[in-house]
C-alpha positions as MATLAB code, in Angstrom:
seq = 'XXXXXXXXXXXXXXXXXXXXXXXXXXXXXXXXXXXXXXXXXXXXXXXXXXXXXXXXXXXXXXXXXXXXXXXXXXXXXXXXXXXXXXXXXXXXXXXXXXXXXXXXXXXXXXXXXXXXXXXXXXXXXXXXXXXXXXXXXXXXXXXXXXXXXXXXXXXXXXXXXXXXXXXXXXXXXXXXXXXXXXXXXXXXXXXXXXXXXXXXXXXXXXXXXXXXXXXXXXXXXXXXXXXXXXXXXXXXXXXXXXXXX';
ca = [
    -153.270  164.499   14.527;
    -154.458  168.190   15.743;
    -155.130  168.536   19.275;
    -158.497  170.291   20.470;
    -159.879  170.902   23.327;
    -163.356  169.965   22.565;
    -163.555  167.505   25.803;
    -166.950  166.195   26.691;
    -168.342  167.002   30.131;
    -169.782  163.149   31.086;
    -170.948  163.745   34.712;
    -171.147  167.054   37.696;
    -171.324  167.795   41.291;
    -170.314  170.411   43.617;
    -167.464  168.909   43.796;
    -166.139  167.006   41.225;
    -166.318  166.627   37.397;
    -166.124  163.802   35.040;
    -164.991  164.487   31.651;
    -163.972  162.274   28.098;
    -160.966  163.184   27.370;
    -159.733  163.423   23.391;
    -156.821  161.984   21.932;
    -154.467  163.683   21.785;
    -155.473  166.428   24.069;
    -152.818  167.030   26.775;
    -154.130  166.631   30.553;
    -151.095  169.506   31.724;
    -148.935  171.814   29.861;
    -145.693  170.031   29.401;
    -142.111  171.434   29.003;
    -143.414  175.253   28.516;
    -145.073  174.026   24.812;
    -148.381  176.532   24.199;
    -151.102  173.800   23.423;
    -154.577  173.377   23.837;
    -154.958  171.321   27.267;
    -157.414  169.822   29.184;
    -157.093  171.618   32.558;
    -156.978  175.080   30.617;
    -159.798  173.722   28.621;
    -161.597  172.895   32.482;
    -160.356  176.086   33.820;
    -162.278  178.060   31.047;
    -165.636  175.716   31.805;
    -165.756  175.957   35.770;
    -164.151  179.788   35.749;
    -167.499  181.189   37.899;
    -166.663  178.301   40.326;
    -163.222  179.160   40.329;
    -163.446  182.245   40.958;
    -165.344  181.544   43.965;
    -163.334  178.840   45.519;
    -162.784  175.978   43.652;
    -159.493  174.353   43.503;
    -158.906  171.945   40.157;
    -156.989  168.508   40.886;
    -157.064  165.911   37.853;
    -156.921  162.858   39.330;
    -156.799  160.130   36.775;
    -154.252  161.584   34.355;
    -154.213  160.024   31.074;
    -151.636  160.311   28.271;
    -151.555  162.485   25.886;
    -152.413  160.163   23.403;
    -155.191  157.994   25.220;
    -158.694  158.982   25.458;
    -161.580  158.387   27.669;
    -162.761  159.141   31.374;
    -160.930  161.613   33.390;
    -161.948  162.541   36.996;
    -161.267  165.939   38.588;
    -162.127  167.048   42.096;
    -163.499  170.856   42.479;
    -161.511  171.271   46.085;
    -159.321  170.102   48.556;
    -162.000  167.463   50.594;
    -163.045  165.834   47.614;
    -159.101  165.509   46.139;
    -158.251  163.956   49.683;
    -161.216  161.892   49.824;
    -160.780  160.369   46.158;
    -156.830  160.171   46.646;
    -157.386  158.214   49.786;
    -158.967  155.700   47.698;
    -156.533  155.661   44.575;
    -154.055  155.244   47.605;
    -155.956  151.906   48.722;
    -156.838  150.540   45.518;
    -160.675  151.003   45.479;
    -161.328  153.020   42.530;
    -161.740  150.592   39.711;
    -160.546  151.580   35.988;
    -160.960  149.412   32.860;
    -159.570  150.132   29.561;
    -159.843  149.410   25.707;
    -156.906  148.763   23.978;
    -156.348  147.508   20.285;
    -153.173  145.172   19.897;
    -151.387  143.900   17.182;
    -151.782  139.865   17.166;
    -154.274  137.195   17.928;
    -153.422  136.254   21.860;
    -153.263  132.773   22.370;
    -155.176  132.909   25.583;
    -158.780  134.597   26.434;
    -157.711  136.130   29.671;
    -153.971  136.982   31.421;
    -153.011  138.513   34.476;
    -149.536  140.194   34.064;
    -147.341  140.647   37.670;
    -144.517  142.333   35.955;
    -142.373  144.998   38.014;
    -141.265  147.845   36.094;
    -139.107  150.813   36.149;
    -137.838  154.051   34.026;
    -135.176  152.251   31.057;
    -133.483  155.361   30.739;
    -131.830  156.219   27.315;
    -132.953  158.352   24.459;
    -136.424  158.339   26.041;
    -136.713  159.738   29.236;
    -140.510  158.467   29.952;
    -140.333  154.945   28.408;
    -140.522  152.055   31.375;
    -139.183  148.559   30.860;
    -140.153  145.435   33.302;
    -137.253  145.061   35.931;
    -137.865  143.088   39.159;
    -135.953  145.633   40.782;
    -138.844  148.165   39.947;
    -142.097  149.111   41.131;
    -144.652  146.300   41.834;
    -147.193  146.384   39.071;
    -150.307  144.272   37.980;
    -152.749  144.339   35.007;
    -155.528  141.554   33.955;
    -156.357  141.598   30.261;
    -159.257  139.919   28.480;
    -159.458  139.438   24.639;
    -163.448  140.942   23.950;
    -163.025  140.460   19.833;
    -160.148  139.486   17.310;
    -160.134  140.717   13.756;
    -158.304  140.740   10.757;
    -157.717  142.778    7.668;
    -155.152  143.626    5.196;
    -152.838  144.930    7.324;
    -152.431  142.161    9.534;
    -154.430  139.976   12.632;
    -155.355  142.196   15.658;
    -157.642  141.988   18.855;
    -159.272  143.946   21.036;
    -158.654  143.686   24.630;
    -160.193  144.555   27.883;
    -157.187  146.158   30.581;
    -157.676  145.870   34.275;
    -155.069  147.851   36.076;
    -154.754  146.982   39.509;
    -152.053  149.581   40.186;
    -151.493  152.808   38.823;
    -147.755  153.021   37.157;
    -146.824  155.525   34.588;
    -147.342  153.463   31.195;
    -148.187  150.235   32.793;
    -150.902  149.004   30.297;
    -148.754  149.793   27.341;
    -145.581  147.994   28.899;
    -147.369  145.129   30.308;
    -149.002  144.758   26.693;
    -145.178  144.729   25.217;
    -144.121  142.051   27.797;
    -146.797  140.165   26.517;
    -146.214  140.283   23.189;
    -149.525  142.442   22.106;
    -148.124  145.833   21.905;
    -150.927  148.618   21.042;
    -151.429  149.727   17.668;
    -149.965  153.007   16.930;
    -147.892  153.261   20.363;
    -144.590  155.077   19.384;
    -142.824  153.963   22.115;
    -143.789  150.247   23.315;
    -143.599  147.911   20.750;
    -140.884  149.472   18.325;
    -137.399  150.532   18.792;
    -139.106  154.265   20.128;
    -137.434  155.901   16.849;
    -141.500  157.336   15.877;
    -141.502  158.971   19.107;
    -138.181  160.745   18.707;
    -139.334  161.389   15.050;
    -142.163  163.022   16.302;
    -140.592  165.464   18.925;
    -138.100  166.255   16.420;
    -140.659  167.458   13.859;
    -142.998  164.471   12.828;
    -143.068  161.010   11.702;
    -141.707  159.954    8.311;
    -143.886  157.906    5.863;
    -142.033  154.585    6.844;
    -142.831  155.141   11.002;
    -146.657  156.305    9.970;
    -147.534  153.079    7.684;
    -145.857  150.544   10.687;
    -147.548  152.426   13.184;
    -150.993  152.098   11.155;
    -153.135  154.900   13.775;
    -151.768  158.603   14.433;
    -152.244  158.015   17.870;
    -152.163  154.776   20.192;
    -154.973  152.653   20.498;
    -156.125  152.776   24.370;
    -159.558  154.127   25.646;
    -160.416  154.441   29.716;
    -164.003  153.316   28.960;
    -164.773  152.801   32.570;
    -164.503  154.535   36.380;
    -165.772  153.594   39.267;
    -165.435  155.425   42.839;
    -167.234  155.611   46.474;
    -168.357  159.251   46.914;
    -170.671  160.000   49.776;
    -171.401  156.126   50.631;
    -172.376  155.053   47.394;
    -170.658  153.903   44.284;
    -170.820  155.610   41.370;
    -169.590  154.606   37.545;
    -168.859  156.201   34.699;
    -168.423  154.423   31.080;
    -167.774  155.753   27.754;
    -167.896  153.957   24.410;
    -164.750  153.656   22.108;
    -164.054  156.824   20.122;
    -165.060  156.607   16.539;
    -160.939  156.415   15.040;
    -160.888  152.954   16.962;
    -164.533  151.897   16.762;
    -163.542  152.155   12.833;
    -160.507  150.306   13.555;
    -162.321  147.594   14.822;
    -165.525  147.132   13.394;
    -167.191  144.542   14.906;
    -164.908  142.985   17.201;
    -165.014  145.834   19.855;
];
């Protein structure tokens, strides 16, 4: 899966931006690798603005590999003012995710502490209670079938902002995402990857080039009103899916 940094520009201001991000688009550059990426991709857009002030600060910072809304203040009052609510837990996110396996239940609320696992993989998080507090509802929208196995599609509610949390809170459950290389398997199509890409075996298990999550919704306070954003699945999943999303 080529990345490009064809991002779509959802929502404007003076002072902030709200884009759709593509998987799987980088957010940064990341260990000194020449990519495409979405700040240098935002850099290029808001360049006039730039070069009369503006100061870029991605705020919601998705993986590499997820898609969806990504908000990004234009200077330092509106970065303060929207960290100042991350900080207090008033923004609201939602997510999409596609899981293997029919959940028994219709909604869940995980409360699930986790923590970095260490080993091979230096970003993968396990649940520890002597981690980081961390909390995510899920609700089953749609479950589906076909011939490579039962799957459903599942509404995430994060209410607190850990590195991975969806995707290891799905694991704990036992619904890992479709096509995640590092939750849900023994991490060896991740390391495959890195190394120079996945063999046939680690593509068929994994099903998707790219893990099946989607931030499909943000909402924030700016300038005493709330304001939301939403954005549909991307067509690889929609496809995925069909008519359970």
């Amino acid at each position: 899966m080529r990345a490009e940094c064809d991002f779509k520009v959802i929502d404007e201001s003076d002072d902030w931006i709200v884009v759709e991000k593509p998987a799987p688009l980088a957010v940064h550059p990341a260990n000194g690798k020449v990519e495409p990426t979405l700040l240098g991709g935002l850099e290029e857009l808001l360049i006039y603005e730039r070069a009369n002030g503006a100061r870029l600060s991605i705020l919601t910072r998705l993986d590499r590999e997820t898609s969806g809304l990504v908000l990004v203040a234009k200077n330092a009052t509106a970065a303060r003012h929207f960290s100042f609510q991350f900080q207090d837990r008033m923004v609201q996110k939602e997510y999409l995710a596609i899981v293997h396996g029919w959940p028994e239940w219709d909604e869940l609320r995980v409360e699930a502490s986790i923590i970095r696992g260490g080993g091979a993989i230096w970003l993968r998080q396990v649940v520890d209670p002597s981690g980081r507090d961390c909390v995510t509802a899920f609700r089953v929208e749609g479950r589906f079938s076909n011939a490579l196995g039962q799957f459903a599609v599942l509404r995430c509610f994060p209410e607190t902002g850990r590195m991975h949390q969806i995707r290891v809170h799905l694991e704990h459950a036992g619904y890992p995402l479709v096509g995640d290389k590092i939750y849900g398997t023994d991490g060896s199509p991740y390391l495959e990857q890195i190394s120079g890409g996945l063999s046939d075996v680690s593509a068929a298990r994994l099903i998707l080039p790219r893990h099946a999550l989607h931030a499909c919704l943000l909402a924030v306070e700016w300038e005493g009103k709330r304001i939301e954003w939403r954005s549909q699945l991307p067509a690889d999943l929609a496809a995925f899916a069909g008519n359970a999303r």
